[in-house]
N, C-alpha and C positions, 0 to 999 in steps of 0.2 A: 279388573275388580279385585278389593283384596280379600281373602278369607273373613275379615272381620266386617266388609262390605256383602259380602256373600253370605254370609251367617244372620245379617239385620235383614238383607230381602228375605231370604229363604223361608226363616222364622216368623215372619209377618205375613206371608202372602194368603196364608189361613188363620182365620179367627181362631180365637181360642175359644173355651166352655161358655165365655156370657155373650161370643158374637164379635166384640170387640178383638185388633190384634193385640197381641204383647205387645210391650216396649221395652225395647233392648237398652243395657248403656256399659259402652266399653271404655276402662281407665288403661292408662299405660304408665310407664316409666322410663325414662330418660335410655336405659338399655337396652330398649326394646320388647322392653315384657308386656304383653297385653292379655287382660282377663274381661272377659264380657260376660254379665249377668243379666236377668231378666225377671219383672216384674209377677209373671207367672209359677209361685213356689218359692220366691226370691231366690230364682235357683244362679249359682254356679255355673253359667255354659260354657264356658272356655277357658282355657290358660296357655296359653304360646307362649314359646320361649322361646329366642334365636341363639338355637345351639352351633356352633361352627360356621356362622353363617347361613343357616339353613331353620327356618320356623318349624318348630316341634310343640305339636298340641298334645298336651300330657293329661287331660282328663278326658274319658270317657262323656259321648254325648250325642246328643240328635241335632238333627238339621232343620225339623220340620215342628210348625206343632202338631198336626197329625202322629208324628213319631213319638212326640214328648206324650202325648195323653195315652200313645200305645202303650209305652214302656210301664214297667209296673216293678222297676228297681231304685225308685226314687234319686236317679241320677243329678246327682251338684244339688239336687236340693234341701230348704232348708225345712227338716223334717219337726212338729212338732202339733199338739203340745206338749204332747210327751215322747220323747224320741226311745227309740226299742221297745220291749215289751210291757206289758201289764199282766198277769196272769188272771184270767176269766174275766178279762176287765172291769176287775174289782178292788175297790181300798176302801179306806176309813179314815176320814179327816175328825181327828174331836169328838170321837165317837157317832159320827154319823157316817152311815156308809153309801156310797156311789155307784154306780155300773155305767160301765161305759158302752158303749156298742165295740162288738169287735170284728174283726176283719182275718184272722189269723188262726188255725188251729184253736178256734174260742177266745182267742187271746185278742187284745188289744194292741196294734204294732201301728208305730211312729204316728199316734194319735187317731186310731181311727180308719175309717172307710172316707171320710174326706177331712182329712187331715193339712197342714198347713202348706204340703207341698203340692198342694192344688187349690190352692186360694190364688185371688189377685190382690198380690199386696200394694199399698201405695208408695210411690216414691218421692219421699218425703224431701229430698234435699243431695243434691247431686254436685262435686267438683271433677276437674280431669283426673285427681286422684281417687276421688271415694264417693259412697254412693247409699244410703242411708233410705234402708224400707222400714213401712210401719202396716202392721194389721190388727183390727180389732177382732176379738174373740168374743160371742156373747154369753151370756151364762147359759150353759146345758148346754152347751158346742159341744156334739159328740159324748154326752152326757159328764160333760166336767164342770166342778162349779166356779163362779165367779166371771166378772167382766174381766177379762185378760186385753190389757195393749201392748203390743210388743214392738219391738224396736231392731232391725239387723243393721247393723252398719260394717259392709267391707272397704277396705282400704289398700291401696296398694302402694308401697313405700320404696323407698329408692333402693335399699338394701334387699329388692325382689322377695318382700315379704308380701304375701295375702294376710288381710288382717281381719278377723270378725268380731266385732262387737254385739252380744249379743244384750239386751235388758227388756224390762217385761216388770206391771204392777198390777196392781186384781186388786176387787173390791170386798172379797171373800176367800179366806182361805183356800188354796189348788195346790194341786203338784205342777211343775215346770220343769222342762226338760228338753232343748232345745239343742239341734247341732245340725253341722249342715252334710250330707251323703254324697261327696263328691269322690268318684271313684277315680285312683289314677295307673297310669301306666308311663314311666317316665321311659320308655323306647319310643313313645308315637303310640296314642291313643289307635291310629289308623295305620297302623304299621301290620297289624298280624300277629303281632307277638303274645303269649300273656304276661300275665305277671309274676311267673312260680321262680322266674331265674332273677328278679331283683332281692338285694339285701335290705333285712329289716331288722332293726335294734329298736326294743320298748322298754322304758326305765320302770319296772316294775316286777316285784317279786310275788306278786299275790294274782291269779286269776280267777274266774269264776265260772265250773263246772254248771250244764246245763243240762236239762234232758233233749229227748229227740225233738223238741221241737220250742226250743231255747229257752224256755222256762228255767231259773236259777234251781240247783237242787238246793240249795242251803246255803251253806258255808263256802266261801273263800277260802282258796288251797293254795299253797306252796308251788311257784313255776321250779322250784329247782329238782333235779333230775325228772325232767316231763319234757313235750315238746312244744312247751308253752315258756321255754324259758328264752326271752329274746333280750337278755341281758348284755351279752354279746351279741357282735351283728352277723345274723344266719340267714343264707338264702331259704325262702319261703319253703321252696321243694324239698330240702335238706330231712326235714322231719315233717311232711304232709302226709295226712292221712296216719299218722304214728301211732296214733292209740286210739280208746273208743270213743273219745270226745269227740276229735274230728271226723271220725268214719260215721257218725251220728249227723253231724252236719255236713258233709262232702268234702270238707278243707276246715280254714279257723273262720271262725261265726262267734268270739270268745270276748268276753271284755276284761278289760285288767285295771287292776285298782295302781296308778301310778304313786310313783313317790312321792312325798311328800313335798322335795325340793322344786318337784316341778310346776308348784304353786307360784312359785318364786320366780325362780328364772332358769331353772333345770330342763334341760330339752325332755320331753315326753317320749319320740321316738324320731328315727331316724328312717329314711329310704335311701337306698344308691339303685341307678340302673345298671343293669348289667355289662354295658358299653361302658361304665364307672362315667359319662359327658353330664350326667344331671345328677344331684342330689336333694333331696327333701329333710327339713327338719321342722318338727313340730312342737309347738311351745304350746301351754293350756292352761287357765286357773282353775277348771273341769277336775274332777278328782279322779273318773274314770275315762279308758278309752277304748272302744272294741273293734278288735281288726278284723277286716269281713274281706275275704279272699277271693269274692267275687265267683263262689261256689253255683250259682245259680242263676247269671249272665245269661247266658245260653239263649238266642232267640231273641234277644233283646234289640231293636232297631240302633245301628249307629250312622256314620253321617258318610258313608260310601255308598248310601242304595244296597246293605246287605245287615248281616247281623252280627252280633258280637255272641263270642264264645267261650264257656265257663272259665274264671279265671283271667276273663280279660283285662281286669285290673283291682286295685286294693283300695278298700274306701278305709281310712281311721280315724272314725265318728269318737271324737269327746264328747263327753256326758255322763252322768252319773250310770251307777250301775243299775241293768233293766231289773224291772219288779221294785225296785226303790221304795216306792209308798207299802210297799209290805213286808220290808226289813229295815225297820229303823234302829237295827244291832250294829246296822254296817257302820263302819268307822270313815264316814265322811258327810261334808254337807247335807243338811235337810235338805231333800226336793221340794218340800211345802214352801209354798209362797204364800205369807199373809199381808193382808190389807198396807199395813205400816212398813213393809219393805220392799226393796226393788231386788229384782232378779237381775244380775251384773257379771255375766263370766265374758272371756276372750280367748280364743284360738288363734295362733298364727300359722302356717306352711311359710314356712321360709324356701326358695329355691336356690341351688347353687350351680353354675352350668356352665361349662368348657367357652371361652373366648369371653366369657363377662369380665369389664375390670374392675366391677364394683366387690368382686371376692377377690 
């Protein structure tokens, strides 16, 4: 059987929250890359890649849904409706203001106590390349206003890109805020390793300072001489734990306002493994993206029958910056979604890996 035959039983053999099982659907590409997701969170559950001849699953993940409902690091999924925080889960749309229910240090994180990556979305339309979910949101979901429908669509392309299309309309003004929590490790998800010795390059000189329990202190600060400057590409360890931001979070929990070019066609940020056999690049029309060091792993079920260990791997969630609806000084896209427009960003991972000859 193959790993991606063993992953559709595995994952099915238990129902999930309504009773019913998931439904798995795996695309590939002519080199051999295969990425399999599932209808539950529209999560991300896999990505292989045949490095040297040899299948290397680079994301973080569960075998079971048992495991999937255990975990509570919203692994591959797609978090929403509002991805990171809210502070006291409260804003102000038009002068009217909201609360949301919160789940977090009072705070509101990745939409809530059931938020989007514990829904069953439907799977609207399916090729061997792409695979297109949709979930209705109803007004006061999680106390946000408006009918929200949304829209995922990943794709996978010849050139070993993951593609997400993300869009989303409401019948009343809301915030949106959508991105998918796939966390990676390009040595083998199931290898043992963590992720402190790969290299990471983020096109961005602005980050944003948090307190102890990731609420924005304010203002947008200066990556240069900090250790938040990944202009150049620095292993993760190199400068971990450097000052009191990270010693506040256990590693980087940070989001950063990218550059402007990366609207365009600018890579966002880069990953190399430490073996230099895989490498990651990220493209985004997302303004912001927060690299999360996988500080709090620890305990977390993975797909050997054991657990995964702080630092197992690096998620880098595009999205605006958290608290959003409560700084509209910040120099990027409105998160408000009204009536008459559609919410429309894209993310790529592009992979590149020793023995492909599509690089």
């Amino acid at each position: 059987m193959t790993q991606e035959q063993n992953l559709h039983q595995s994952m099915t053999q238990t129902p999930a929250y309504d009773g019913q099982p998931a439904q798995l659907v795996t695309l590939s590409n002519t080199h051999g890359m295969q990425v399999t997701f599932m209808d539950i969170g529209a999560t991300w559950l896999s990505c292989i890649l045949p490095v040297k001849g040899n299948k290397r699953e680079v994301l973080l993940g569960v075998n079971s849904m048992e495991n999937f409902d255990k975990q509570a690091s919203y692994m591959g999924t797609t978090v929403g409706r509002y991805a990171n925080r809210i502070a006291n889960g409260r804003f102000k749309i038009d002068g009217q203001n909201y609360k949301l229910e919160t789940n977090q240090a009072g705070n509101t994180l990745h939409g809530g106590p059931n938020g989007f990556d514990k829904r069953r979305w439907n799977i609207a339309e399916q090729t061997e390349t792409s695979v297109i979910f949709t979930l209705e949101s109803a007004d006061g979901d999680q106390g946000f206003p408006g009918n929200l429908n949304v829209s995922v669509r990943y794709d996978i392309t010849e050139d070993n890109r993951v593609s997400i299309n993300y869009s989303a309309t409401t019948d009343k003004p809301t915030v949106v805020n959508l991105t998918n929590h796939a966390y990676f490790n390009l040595l083998g998800a199931e290898a043992g390793h963590d992720c402190l010795s790969h290299i990471v390059s983020i096109n961005a000189n602005q980050f944003l300072p948090t307190n102890s329990v990731g609420i924005p202190l304010g203002n947008l600060k200066s990556v240069k001489s900090t250790s938040f400057d990944f202009n150049q590409p620095m292993m993760i360890s190199e400068r971990l734990l450097g000052d009191e931001q990270q010693k506040a979070a256990k590693g980087y929990d940070h989001s950063f306002l990218l550059a402007d070019g990366c609207k365009r066609t600018q890579c966002a940020a880069t990953v190399t493994s430490p073996d230099a056999l895989v490498s990651l690049k990220v493209f985004s029309t997302k303004p912001a993206m927060q690299l999360y060091t996988g500080n709090w792993l620890g305990g977390t079920p993975n797909r050997s029958g054991g657990s995964y260990e702080d630092y197992a791997g690096l998620a880098l969630e595009t999205q605006f910056l958290p608290d959003s609806p409560n700084h509209p000084e910040w120099k990027q896209d409105s998160c408000i979604l009204k009536p008459e427009q559609e919410y429309n960003y894209r993310t790529c991972y592009q992979f590149e890996f020793s023995g492909d000859s599509s690089n």
